[in-house]
C-alpha positions as CSV (number, residue, x, y, z in Angstrom):
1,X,49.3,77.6,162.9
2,X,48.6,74.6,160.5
3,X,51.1,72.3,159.7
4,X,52.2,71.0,156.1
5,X,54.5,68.4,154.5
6,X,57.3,69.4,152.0
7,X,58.6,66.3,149.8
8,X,60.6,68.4,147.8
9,X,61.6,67.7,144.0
10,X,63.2,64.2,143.5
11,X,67.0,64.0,143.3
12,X,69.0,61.6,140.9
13,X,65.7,59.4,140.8
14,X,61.9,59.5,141.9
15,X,60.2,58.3,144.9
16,X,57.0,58.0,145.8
17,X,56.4,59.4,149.3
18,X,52.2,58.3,149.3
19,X,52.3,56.7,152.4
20,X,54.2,59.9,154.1
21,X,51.5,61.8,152.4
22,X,48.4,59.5,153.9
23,X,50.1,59.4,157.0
24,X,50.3,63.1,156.9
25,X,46.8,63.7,156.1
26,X,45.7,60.9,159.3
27,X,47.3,63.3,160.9
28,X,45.3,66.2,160.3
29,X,47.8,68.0,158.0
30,X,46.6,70.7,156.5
31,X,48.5,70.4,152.7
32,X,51.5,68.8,150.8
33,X,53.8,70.7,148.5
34,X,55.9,69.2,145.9
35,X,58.5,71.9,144.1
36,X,60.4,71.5,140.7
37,X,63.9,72.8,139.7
38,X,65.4,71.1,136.2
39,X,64.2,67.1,137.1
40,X,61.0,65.8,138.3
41,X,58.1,68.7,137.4
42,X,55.8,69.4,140.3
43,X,52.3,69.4,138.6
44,X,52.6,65.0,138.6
45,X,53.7,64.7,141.6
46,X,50.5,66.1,143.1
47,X,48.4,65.0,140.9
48,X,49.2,61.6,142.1
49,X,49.0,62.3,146.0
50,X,45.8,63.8,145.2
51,X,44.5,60.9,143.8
52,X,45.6,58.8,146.9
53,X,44.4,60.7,149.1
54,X,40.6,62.9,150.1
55,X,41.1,65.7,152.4
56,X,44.5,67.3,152.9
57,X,45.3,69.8,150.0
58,X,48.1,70.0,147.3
59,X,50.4,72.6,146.6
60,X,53.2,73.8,144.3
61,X,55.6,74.9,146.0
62,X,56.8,76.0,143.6
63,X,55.7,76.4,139.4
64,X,58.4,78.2,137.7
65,X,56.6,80.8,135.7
66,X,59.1,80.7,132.8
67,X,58.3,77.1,132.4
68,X,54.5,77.5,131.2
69,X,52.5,80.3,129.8
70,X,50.4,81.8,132.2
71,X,47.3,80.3,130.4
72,X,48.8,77.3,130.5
73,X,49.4,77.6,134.0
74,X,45.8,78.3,134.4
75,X,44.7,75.7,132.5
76,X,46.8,73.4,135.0
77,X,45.6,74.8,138.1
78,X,41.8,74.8,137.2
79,X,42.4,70.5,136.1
80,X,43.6,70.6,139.4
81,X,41.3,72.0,141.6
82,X,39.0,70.7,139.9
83,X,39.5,66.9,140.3
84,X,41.0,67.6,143.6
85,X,37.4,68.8,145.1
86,X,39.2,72.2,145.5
87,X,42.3,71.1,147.1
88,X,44.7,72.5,144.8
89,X,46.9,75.5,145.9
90,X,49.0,77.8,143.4
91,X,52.8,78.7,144.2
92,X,54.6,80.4,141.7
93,X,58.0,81.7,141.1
94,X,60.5,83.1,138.7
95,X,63.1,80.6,140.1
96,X,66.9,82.4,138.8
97,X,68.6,83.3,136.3
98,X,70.8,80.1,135.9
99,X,67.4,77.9,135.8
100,X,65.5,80.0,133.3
101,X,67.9,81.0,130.6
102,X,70.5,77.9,131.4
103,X,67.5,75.4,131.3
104,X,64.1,76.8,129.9
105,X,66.3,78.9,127.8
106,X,64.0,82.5,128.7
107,X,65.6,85.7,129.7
108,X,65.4,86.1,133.2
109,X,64.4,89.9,132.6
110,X,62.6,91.9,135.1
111,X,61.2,89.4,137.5
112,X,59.1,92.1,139.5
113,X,57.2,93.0,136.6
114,X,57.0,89.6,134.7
115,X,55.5,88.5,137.6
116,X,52.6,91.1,138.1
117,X,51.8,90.3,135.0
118,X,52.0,86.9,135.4
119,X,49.7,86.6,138.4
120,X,46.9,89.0,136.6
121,X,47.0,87.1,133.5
122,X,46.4,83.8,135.5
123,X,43.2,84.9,137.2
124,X,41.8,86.7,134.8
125,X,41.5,83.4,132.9
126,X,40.8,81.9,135.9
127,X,37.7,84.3,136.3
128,X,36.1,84.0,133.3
129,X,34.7,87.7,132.7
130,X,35.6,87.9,129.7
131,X,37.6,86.8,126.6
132,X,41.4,86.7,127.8
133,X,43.4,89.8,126.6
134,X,45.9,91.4,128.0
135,X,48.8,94.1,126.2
136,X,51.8,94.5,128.8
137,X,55.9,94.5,128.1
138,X,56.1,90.6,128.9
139,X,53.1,89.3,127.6
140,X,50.4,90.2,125.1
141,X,47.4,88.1,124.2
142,X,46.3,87.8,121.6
143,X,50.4,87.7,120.2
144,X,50.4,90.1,117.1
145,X,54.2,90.9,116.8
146,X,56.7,89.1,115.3
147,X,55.7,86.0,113.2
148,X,52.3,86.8,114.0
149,X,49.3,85.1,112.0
150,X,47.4,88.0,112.6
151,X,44.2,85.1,113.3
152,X,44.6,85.4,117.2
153,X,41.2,86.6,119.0
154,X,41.0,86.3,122.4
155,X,39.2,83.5,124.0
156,X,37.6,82.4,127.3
157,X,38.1,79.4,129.5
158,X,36.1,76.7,128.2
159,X,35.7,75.1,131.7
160,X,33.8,76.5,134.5
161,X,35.8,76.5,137.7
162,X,33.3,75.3,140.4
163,X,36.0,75.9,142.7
164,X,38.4,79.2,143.8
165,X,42.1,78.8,143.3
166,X,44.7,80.6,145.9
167,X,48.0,82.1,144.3
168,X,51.3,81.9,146.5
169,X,54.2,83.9,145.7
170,X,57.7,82.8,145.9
171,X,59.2,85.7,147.7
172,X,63.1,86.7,149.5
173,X,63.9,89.8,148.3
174,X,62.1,93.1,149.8
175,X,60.1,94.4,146.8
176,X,59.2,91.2,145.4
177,X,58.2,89.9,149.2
178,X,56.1,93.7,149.1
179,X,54.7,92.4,145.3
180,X,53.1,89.1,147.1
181,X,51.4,90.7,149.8
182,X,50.0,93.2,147.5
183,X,48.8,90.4,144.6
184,X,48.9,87.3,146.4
185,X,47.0,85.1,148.6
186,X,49.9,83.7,150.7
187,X,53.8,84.1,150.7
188,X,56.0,80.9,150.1
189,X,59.9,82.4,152.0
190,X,62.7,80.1,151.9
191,X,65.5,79.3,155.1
192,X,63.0,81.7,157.2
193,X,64.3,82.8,160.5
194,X,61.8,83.6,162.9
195,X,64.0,85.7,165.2
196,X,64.5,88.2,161.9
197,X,61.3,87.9,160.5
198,X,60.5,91.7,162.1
199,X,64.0,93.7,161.4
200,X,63.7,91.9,157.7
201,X,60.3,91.2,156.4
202,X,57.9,93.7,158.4
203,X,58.8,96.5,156.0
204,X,58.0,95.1,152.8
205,X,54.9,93.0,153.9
206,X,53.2,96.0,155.5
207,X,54.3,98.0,152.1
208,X,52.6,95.2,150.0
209,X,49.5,95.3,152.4
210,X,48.8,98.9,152.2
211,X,49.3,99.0,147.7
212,X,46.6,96.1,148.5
213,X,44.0,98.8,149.6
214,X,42.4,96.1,151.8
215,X,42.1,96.6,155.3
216,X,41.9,92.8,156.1
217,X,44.3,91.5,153.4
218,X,46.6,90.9,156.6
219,X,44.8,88.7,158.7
220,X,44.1,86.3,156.0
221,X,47.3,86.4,154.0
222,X,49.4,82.8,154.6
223,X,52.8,83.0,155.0
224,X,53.9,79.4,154.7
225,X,57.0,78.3,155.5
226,X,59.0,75.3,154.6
227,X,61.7,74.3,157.2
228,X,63.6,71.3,158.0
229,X,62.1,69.1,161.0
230,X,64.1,66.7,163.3
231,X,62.7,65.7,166.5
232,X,65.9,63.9,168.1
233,X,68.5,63.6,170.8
234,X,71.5,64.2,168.4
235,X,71.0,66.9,166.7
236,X,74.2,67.4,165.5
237,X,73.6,64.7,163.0
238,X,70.4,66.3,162.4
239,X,72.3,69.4,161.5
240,X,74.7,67.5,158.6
241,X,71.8,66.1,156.9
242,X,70.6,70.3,156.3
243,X,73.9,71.8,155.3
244,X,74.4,70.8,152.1
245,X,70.9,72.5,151.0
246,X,72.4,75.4,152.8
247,X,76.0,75.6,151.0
248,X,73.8,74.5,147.5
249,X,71.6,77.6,147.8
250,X,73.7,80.1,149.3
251,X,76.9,79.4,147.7
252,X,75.9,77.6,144.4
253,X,72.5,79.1,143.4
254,X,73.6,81.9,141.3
255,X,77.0,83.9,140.5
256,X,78.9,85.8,142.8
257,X,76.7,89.0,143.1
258,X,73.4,87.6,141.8
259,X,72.4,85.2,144.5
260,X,69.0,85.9,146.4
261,X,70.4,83.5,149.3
262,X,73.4,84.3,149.5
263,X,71.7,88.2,150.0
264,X,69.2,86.6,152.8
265,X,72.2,85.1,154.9
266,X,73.9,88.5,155.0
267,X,70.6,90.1,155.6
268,X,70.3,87.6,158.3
269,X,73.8,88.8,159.9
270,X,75.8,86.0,158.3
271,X,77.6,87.6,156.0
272,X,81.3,86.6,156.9
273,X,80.0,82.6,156.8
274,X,78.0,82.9,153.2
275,X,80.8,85.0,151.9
276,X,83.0,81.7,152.8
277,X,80.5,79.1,151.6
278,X,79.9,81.1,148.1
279,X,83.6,81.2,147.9
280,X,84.4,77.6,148.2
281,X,81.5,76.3,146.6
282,X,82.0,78.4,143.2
283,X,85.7,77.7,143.6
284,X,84.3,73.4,143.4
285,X,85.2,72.8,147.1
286,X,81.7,71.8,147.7
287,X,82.2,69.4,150.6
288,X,84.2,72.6,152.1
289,X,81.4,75.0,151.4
290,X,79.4,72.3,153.6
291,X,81.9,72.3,156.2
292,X,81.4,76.0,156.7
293,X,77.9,76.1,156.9
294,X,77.9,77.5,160.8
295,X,75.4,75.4,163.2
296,X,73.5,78.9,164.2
297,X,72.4,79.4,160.4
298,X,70.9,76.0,160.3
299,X,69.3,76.5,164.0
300,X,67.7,80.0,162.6
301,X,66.5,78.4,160.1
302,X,64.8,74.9,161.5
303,X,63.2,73.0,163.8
304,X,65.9,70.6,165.2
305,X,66.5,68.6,168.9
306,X,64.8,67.3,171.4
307,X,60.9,67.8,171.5
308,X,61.2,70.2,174.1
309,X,63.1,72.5,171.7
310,X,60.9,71.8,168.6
311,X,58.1,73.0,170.8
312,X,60.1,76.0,171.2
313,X,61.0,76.6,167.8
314,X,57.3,75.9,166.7
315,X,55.7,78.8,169.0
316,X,59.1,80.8,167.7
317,X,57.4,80.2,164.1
318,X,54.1,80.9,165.4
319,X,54.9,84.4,167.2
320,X,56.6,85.1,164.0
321,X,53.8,85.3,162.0
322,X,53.6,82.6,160.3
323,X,50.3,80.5,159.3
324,X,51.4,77.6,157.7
325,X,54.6,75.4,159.1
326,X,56.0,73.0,156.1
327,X,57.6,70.4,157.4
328,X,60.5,69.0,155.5
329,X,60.8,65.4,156.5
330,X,61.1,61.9,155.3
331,X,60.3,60.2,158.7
332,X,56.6,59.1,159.5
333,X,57.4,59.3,163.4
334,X,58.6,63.3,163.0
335,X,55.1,64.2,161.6
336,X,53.5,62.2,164.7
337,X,56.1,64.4,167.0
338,X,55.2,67.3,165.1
339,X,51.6,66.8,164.9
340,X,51.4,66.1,169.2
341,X,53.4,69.2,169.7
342,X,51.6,71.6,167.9
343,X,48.4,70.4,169.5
């Protein structure tokens, strides 16, 4: 299992976490992964620690597809790679509904489809066969409906990748986790829980694998996962410092009825706590929704104590299935900790 950093999106203002990011790579890290929601974009962000750094690779983690085109998006990940040496790694995801028509101002649509499209449309372009075309229900290229000049002809990447660029899906729900191990190279799950990775994403991964039609899809396929890190003696404090994502996400990130998390928590067997959280948290009693955030959600969900329970929790992850451990961590001496554990 190889380990990552996570720094995230920036909050009310930017930081630069380069030194966290060398340090991770002395380290022997194997990536870093920025993400975006409606402030800091990710594509800068790792552009920059690539440029301060030579080994350890960059990820987005994740691009929200209704942001950019999908050309555009290929057009970003080949400048990427390229001036990375290869480093670059491509995590994508539809985000939700309040994001894309409350920011980006796109219908949020059908996700599973808009994303199938998406992905194909990326690396054809990224391939370089042939002139880019492509006539679906999301996207056509060349556009000739509405307002249409009528002088669009497809065209091919100018630039000649020298390098191959991985796709990561951003993936809770059961058919759209079954879309990414069907059409992507990896799987990018949010607040994953080891101890119900079998009852809740065995299904849909081994559906995606077999649409695949390759027998070997499975052993190379990278589930990475991004999960709080705390190596410490109170972990109680530890604990506070993860809620609030919690109550954000599964209380706050989307309408009562229409919220992925809030749907993974249940899944998960917390359904009495996330109804509780969504229901203060939409009601504004956000400290309250924090509050109810129950200790055994955040445990599923982490690695938090003392470094012989982090070494627990890490083979946990491992047994689980997963490839690629993301630490989420502002502390220098937790990705030593980490780093000496997993070895």
């Amino acid at each position: 299992m190889r380990l990552g950093l996570n720094v995230g999106y920036a909050g009310s203002e930017i930081r630069d976490h380069t030194e966290l990011v060398q340090e991770a790579e002395r380290l022997g890290y194997h990536s870093v992964w920025a993400a975006e929601a409606y402030g800091s974009d990710v594509v800068t962000p790792l552009a920059w620690y690539a440029a301060r750094t030579e080994r350890i690779s960059v990820g987005a983690g994740i691009m929200q597809m209704a942001a950019r085109t999908p050309a555009m998006t290929a057009m970003t990940a080949l400048t990427l790679s390229e001036l990375s040496g290869g480093r670059f790694i491509l995590g994508l995801g539809v985000s939700g509904p309040q994001v894309v028509e409350g920011w980006h101002g796109r219908p949020y649509g059908k996700p599973l489809g808009l994303t199938r499209e998406y992905v194909a449309i990326v690396r054809q372009a990224l391939a370089r066969e042939k002139p880019l075309t492509h006539d679906g229900h999301h996207y056509q290229i060349p556009y000739t409906g509405e307002g249409a000049t009528g002088l669009g002809k497809p065209l091919r990447l100018i630039t000649h990748p020298r390098h191959g660029v991985p796709i990561y899906l951003a993936a809770i729900g059961p058919r759209n986790v079954a879309l990414a191990a069907e059409i992507a190279d990896g799987w990018l799950p949010a607040f994953y829980s080891p101890e119900h990775a079998a009852a809740v994403w065995a299904e849909p991964l081994a559906e995606g694998f077999a649409r695949a039609g390759d027998p070997g899809k499975a052993e190379r396929f990278d589930v990475a996962v991004a999960a709080p890190v705390a190596i410490t003696e109170v972990p109680e404090q530890a604990r506070w410092a993860v809620k609030p994502a919690l109550a954000l996400y599964v209380g706050g990130m989307g309408a009562a009825g229409r919220n992925f998390y809030f749907d993974l928590a249940c899944r998960y067997g917390f359904e009495e706590a996330a109804t509780e959280i969504q229901r203060l948290y939409l009601d504004g009693r956000r400290r309250d929704a924090i509050a109810a955030v129950p200790d055994a959600l955040v445990d599923a969900t982490s690695l938090i104590g003392p470094k012989p329970r982090v070494r627990e929790r890490l083979e946990a992850f491992r047994e689980a299935g997963v490839t690629t451990l993301v630490a989420m961590t502002d502390h220098p001496e937790t990705l030593r900790g980490l780093a000496e554990l997993a070895a």
